[in-house]
N, C-alpha and C positions, 0 to 999 in steps of 0.2 A: 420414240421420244427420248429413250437413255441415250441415244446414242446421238442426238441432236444436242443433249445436255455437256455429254461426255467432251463432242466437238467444242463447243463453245468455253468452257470449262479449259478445255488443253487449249485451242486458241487464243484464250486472253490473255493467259500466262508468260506466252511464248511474247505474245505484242508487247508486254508490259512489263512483264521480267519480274512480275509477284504473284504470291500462289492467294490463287482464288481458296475465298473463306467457305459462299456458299452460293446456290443459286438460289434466289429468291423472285423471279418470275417465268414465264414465257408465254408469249401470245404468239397467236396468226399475224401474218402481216402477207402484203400481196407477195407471192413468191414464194415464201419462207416463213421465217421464224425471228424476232424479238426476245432474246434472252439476259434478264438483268441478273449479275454475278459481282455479289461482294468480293471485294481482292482488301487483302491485309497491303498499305501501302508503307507503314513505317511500324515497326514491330518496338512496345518499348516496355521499359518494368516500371510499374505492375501492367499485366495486359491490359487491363479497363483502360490503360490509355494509350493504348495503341491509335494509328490512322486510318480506317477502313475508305474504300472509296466503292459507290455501285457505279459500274459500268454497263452500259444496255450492247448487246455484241447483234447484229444483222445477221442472219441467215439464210442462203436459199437451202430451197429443197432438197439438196442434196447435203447438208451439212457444212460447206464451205463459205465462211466468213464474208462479207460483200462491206461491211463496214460496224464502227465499233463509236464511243464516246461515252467518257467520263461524266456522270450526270450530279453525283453528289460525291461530298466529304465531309467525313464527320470522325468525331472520338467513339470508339466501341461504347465508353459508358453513357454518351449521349441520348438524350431522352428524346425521339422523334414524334412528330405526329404522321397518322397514316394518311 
């Protein structure tokens, strides 16, 4: 599983061209794997207001991206419900 994290993690970054914050899911899916990865999309001062965006990244079984999309954006100090 680290290493499905780790893929998914270095392949967002590389898609998107910004460093992923954190992972904050992964499920089954047929094939593969469903991994959702906050990315810091605009860095600003003070951090609380920075851009975060979660992106859900596709995975087959072998760790190799099949598809990706951006699902939310929100401010870091943003108050969400779950």
């Amino acid at each position: 599983m680290g290493e499905l994290l780790a893929a998914a993690r270095t392949s967002i970054e590389q898609l998107v061209g910004q460093p992923v914050e954190s992972v904050s899911g992964v499920r089954a899916i047929d094939g593969g794997f469903r991994v959702d990865v906050e990315v810091v999309e605009v860095s600003r001062i003070p951090p609380t207001t920075d851009v975060l965006a979660t992106y859900e990244v596709d995975l087959d079984a072998e760790g190799e991206v099949t598809g990706f999309a951006r699902t939310d954006r929100y401010y870091r100090n943003q108050t969400r419900d779950a």
